[in-house]
N, C-alpha and C positions, 0 to 999 in steps of 0.2 A: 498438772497440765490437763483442761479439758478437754477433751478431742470429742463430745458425743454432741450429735445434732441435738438442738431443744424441743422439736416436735417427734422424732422418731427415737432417739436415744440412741442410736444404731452409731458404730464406732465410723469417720472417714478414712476410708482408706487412701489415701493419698502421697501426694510428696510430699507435703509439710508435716501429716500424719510420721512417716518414717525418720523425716529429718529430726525430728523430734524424739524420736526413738534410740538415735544413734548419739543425738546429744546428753542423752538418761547413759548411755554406757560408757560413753567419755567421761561423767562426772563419778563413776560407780555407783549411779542411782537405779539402776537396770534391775528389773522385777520382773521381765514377760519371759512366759516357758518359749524356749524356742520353737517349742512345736505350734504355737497360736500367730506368732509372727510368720512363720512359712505358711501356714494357710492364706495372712493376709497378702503377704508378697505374692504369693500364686493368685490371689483375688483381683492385685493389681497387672501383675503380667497379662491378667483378662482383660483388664478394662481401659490401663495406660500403659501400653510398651515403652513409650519412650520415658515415663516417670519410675518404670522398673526398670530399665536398663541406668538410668540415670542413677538410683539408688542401689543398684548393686556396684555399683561402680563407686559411691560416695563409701561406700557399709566399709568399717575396718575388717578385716580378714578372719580376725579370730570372734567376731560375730557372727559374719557372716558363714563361718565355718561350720557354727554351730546350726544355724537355719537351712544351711543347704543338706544337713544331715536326713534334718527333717524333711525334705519336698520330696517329691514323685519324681520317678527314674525319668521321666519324658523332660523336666526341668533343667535335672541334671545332665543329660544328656547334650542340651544347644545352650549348657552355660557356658563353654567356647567361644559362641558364637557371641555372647554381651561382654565377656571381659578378657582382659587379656592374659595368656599364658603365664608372665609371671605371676599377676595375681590369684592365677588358680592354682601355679604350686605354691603359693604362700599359704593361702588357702588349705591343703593339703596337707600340708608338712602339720599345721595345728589340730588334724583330724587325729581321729584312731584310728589305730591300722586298718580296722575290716572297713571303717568310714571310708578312708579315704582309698581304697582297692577298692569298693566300689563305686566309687564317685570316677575315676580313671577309668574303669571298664563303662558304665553307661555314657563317659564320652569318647569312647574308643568307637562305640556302636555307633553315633553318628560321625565321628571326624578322627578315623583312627591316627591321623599325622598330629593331628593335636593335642592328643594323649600322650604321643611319642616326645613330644615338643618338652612336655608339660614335664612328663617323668624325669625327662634329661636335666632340668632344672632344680630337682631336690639332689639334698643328701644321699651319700654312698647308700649310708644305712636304709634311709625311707624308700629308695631307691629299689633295694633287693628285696625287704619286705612286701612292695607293693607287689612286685614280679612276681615272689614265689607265691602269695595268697590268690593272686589273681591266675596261676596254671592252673589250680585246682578243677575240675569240672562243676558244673553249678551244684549237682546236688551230691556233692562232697561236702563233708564236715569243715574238712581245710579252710573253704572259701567264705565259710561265716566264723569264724575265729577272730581275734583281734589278739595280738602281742604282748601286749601291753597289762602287765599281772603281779601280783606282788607275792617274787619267789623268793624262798629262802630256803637255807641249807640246813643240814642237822646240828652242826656244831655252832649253828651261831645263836646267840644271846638270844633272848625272847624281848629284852628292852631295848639291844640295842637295832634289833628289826624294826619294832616299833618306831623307831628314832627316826630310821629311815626311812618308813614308809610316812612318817609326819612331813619330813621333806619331800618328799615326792609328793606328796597330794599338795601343799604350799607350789611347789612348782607347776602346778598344776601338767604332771606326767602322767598319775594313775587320776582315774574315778570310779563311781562304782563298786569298792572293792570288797567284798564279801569274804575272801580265806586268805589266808596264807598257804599258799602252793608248797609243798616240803620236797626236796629233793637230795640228791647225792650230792657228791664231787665231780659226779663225771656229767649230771642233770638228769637221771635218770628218776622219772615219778615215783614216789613213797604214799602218797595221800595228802590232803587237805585240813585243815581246822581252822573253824567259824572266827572271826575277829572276836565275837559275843565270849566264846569259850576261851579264847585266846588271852584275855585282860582277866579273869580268874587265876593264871598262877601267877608263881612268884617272877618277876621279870627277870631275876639272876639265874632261871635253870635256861638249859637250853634245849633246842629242839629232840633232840636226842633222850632227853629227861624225859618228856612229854608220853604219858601211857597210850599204847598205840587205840585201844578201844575208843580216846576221844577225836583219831583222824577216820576222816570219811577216806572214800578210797574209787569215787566215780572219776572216769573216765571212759575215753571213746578216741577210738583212733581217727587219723587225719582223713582217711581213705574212707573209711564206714560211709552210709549214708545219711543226709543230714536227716530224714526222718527218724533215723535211731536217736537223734538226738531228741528230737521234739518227744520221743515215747519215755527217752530219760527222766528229762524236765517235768513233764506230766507222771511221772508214776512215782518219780521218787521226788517231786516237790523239792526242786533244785530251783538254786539262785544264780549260778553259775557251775560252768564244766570243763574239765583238764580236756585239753585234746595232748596226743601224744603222737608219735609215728611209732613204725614194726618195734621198734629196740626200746622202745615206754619214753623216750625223750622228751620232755615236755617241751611244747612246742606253743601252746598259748592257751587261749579260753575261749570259750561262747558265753554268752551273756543271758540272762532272761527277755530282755528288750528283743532281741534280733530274733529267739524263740516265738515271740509273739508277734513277729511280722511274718517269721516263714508261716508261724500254723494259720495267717490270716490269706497268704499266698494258697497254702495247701484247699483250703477252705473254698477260695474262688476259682482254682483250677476246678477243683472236684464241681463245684455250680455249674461252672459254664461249661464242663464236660459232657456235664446231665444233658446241660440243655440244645447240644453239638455247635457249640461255638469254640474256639480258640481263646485262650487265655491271651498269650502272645499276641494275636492278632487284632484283640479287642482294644488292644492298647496303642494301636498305629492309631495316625491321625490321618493315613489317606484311606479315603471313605473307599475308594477302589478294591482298595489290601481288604477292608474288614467286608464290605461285599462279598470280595472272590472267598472267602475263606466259608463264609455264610452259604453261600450258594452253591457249595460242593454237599452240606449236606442237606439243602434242598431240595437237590437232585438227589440224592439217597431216597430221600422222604419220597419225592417223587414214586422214585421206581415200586417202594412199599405199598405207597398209596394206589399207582395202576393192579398190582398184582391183588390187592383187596378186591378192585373196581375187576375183575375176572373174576373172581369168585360168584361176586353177584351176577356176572353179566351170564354164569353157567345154570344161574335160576331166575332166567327172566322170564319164562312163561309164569314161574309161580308167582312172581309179583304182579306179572300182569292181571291173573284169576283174582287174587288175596290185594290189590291196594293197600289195603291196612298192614301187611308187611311193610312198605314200602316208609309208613308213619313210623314204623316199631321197632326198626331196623337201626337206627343210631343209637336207640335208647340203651341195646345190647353192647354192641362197639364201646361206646360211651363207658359206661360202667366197667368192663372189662379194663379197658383203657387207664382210666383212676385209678381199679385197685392194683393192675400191676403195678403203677407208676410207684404208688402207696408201699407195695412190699421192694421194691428196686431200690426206692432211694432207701429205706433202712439198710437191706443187706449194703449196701454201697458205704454209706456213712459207718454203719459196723465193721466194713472190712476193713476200711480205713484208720479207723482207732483202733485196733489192732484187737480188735473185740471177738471176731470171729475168721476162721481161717476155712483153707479144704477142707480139712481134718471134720470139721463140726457140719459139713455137707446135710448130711442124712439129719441132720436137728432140725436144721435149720430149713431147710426144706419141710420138714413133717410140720414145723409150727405154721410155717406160713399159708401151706396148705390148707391146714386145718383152720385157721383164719378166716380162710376163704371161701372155704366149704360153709361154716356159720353164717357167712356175712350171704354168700348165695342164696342159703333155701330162705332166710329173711329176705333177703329183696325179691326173690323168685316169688314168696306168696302175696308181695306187697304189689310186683307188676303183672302178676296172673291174673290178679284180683282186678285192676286199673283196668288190664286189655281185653276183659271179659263185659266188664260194666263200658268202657266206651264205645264195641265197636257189636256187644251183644253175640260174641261168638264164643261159646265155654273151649274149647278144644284150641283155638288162640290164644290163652291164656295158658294153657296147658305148654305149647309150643313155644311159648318165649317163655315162660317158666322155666323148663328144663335147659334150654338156652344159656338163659342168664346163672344156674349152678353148674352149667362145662364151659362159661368162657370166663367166672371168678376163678372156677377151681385152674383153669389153665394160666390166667392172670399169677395166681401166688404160687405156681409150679417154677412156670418159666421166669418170675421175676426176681424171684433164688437162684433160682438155675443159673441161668443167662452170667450174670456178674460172678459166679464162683468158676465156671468152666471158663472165662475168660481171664482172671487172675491166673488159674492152674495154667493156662496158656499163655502166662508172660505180658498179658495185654492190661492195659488199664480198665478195670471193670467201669470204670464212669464213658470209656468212651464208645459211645456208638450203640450202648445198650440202649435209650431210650427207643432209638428208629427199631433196633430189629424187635423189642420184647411190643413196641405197637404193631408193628406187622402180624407177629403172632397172633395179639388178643382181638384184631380185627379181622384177618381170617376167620381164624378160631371162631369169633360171634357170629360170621355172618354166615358161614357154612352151616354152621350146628343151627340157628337160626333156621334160614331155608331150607336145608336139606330136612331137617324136621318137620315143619311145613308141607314141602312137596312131600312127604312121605303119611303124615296125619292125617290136613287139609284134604287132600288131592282125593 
């Protein structure tokens, strides 16, 4: 089927584009990742609502199941609002469990009776599942789990597991599946082993046979949080992970996939922390919400930015004398400015990968200092040099010289500092450090700045 324009090559997205699409999966001719089709479905919810409302609505359920996995919470969210309640727990029922717990919670967020509507409509079972994954708090391990795992016991067969797990993946119930989960009688967690290792012995021992050196043995409780998990996956190069509750019960799994959406979540919370904006709020669509949320720390900035604007205003005779203060004077700020920002977002991004703690304070502190002290007396002789030759004043040169080596060195003091005394105090170092460590390193400049001046100069 060709769907590409002759002059651009560019795919159409359209109705006849997807009618097209759902006629390939009716015939079992279907080859698109579901993740390339939810972009294009989102391409059209931009450009033809009613050709996307029309096409989710034509889409059979366990397609569309799979594409809704893939879009953006804000999609799923007002999928309520295009289709109807039974066919969203149809919809549902063919998810996995953490799929489909969260697909019910971001339409809770916008139409929580719809949710409700919607939940009443599944099975007992899908029913309690969704409840119980969905109490968990977000950043609970619980609530990125999925159910759905292929456990087995110690006394049973190793071929006839295998047997079983054939039929289950034929029914399409498991995917993904990386171990065999090993457990008791009562389901109490034993360890894990690799399918790869797993097809190595003889299919007539049983689990119990099995030398425990070849079971892994990760797990992580339901409660922990899910950053423990992400430092799992990353340090010990996991493919998946037991969650268990207090009494080791196994209870389900997380996946590598969902790993790699939270650390891309973790990632953008920590950016837009840097930069004082909300995560959360970024993501409304009323332009009012992401305003108001903006302009709380504009007024922040504000208030930093007047208490600079004093500083200078307590050396305005010397700027009046010196003009050329008045040129020289952002250049300081400036720099200052950068190299905090320079040593903050490392300490920040380090704390965060779990790289450095309190504990390593005084290290980390003396590196960055010492950083900054180098990086100082180089640009100190680089702008002493500049403000001597442009304004022919040797002793100005001298004055923003020593300037610029107390507001680097104060830059990679407080730009350590700042984010480790605010973890030790329970707070998120990404937030709010960018406003106060500028406050600093713009005082800091412009004081040591002037105040040298009216003391040299004068």
């Amino acid at each position: 089927m060709d769907l590409k324009m002759i002059d651009t090559e560019e795919t159409i997205i359209s109705r006849e584009y997807f009618l097209g699409i759902i006629a390939d999966f009716k015939n079992d001719e279907f080859e698109r990742h579901p993740y390339d089709l939810a972009q294009e479905l989102v391409e059209l919810r931009e450009t033809n609502e009613d050709d996307y409302e029309y096409i989710c609505k034509k889409m059979p359920s366990e397609l569309l199941a799979q594409i809704l996995c893939e879009m953006p919470n804000y999609v799923q969210e007002e999928i309520s609002d295009v289709l109807s309640d039974k066919k969203i727990a149809n919809i549902t029922s063919k998810m996995d469990s953490d799929d489909a717990s969260m697909l019910i919670y971001n339409i809770s967020q916008n139409d929580e009776e719809a949710a409700e509507t919607i939940l009443s409509q599944l099975n007992e079972e899908d029913k309690k599942t969704i409840k119980h994954l969905n109490s968990y708090e977000e950043d609970e391990a619980g609530a990125y789990m999925q159910n759905e795992l292929f456990k087995v016991s110690l006394d049973e067969n190793i071929g006839d597991s295998l047997k079983r797990l054939k039929q289950l993946k034929e029914d399409d119930i498991l995917d993904n599946i990386f171990h065999a989960h090993i457990v008791t009688v009562d389901n109490e967690y034993i360890g894990s082993i690799g399918l790869e290792e797993l097809i190595l012995f003889d299919y007539t021992l049983k689990y119990a046979d099995l030398p425990e050196e070849k079971f892994t043995n990760y797990s992580l409780n339901d409660k922990e949080d899910i950053e423990d998990a992400v430092d799992m996956f990353t340090n010990y190069n996991l493919s998946a992970l037991a969650v268990v509750d207090s009494n080791n019960k196994l209870l389900g799994r997380i996946t590598h996939d969902d790993i790699h959406d939270i650390i891309q979540q973790i990632d953008t919370k920590q950016l837009y922390s840097l930069a004082g904006v909300s995560d959360d709020a970024e993501h409304e669509e009323s332009i009012y919400l992401i305003g108001r949320n903006r302009a709380m720390w504009l007024g922040i900035n504000l208030i930093t930015a007047v208490l600079a604007s004093l500083v200078i205003g307590l050396f305005d005779a010397t700027i009046q004398s010196f003009v050329a203060l008045a040129v020289l004077m952002p250049i300081v700020a400036s720099m200052g400015g950068n190299a905090g920002t320079q040593t903050l977002t490392v300490t920040v991004r380090q704390m965060a990968l779990g790289e450095i703690d309190y504990q390593d304070a005084k290290k980390i502190i003396y590196k960055e200092v010492m950083i900054s002290i180098v990086n100082g007396l180089l640009f100190a002789a680089v702008i002493g040099v500049v403000a001597y030759l442009w304004f022919n004043i040797p002793l100005l040169g001298v004055v923003i010289a020593i300037s610029m080596i107390i507001n680097l060195f104060s830059a990679g003091f407080f730009g350590a500092v700042i984010p480790i005394i605010l973890q030790k105090k329970g707070i998120d170092p990404a937030i709010g450090s960018t406003v106060i460590l500028t406050t600093v390193t713009d005082v800091v400049g412009f004081f040591s700045f002037l105040g040298l001046a009216t003391i040299i100069l004068l």
